[in-house]
Phi, psi and omega in degrees: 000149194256178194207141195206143197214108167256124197258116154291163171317123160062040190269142141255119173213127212292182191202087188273107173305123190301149186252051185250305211205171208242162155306091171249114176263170227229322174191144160259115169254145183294070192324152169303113141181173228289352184300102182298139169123175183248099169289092196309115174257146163204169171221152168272095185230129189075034174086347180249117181296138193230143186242140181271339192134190180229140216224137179205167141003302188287316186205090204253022168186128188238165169290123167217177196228036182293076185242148189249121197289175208291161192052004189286177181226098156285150154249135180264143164223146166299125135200121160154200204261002188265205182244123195232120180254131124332139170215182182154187163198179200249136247220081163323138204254152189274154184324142138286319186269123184275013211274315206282347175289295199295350166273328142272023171249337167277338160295340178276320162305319168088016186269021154087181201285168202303303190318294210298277172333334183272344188274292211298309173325295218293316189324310183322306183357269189303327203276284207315323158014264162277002195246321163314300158315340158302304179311283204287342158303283233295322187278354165269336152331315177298304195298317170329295191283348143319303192278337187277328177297265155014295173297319179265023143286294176340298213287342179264345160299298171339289195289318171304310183294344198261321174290331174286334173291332175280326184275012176282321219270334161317307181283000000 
């Protein structure tokens, strides 16, 4: 949902972030007019002033990728001579009570009631798990049989070089 915020010249102005959804704000502009000079943005956040940037002729709008979580209390602030608009929008915070998931997702499914779904979850769990812990035996096994391999090529170049150095040493 979008959010828009216009600040006048040498303003503080609070802003309560809603407690459905967190805040992005997104860009600041330099309203048009004929006023000359360079106009300081910051906000008040957590009790600490943040300077957001400097909006001037030159440099008349900046980005920012800026979000502020649910219930907070910004004071946005002004100081120089222009007029400054905010835009941004608002990032819905996802359900905490999950009841409305699970019941339709145990209706789409037909697996009955929540209890009954929440057992299938966790076995899927415990199965993908163990299907992991499998993998990760078999590749170190693989890698054990691998390293056994290994040892027994050493040993046998070991071994062909200790016969060839004995039948140099014959001639």
């Amino acid at each position: 949902m979008f959010w828009a915020l216009c600040l006048g010249a040498n303003v503080d102005q609070p802003e309560l972030v809603p407690s459905y959804a967190g805040l992005h704000l997104s860009q600041a502009v330099l309203a048009p007019s004929d006023v000359k000079g360079r106009t300081a943005l910051s906000v008040c956040f957590e009790g600490e002033d943040v300077a957001l940037g400097y909006l001037d002729e030159r440099c008349p709008q900046l980005p920012f990728d800026l979000v502020f979580g649910c219930d907070e209390e910004l004071i946005f602030k002004t100081k120089g001579p222009g007029q400054v608009h905010l835009s941004g929008y608002y990032i819905p915070t996802e359900p905490t009570d999950l009841s409305d998931y699970e019941s339709e997702s145990d209706s789409g499914s037909g697996s009955g009631s929540g209890s009954e779904g929440e057992s299938e979850s966790d076995e899927d769990v415990s199965d993908m798990e163990g299907e992991e812990k499998g993998e990760e035996e078999g590749k170190e096994g693989e890698e054990d049989e691998e390293d056994e391999e290994d040892e027994e090529d050493e040993e046998d170049e070991e071994d062909e070089e200790d016969e060839e150095d004995e039948e140099d040493e014959e001639d």
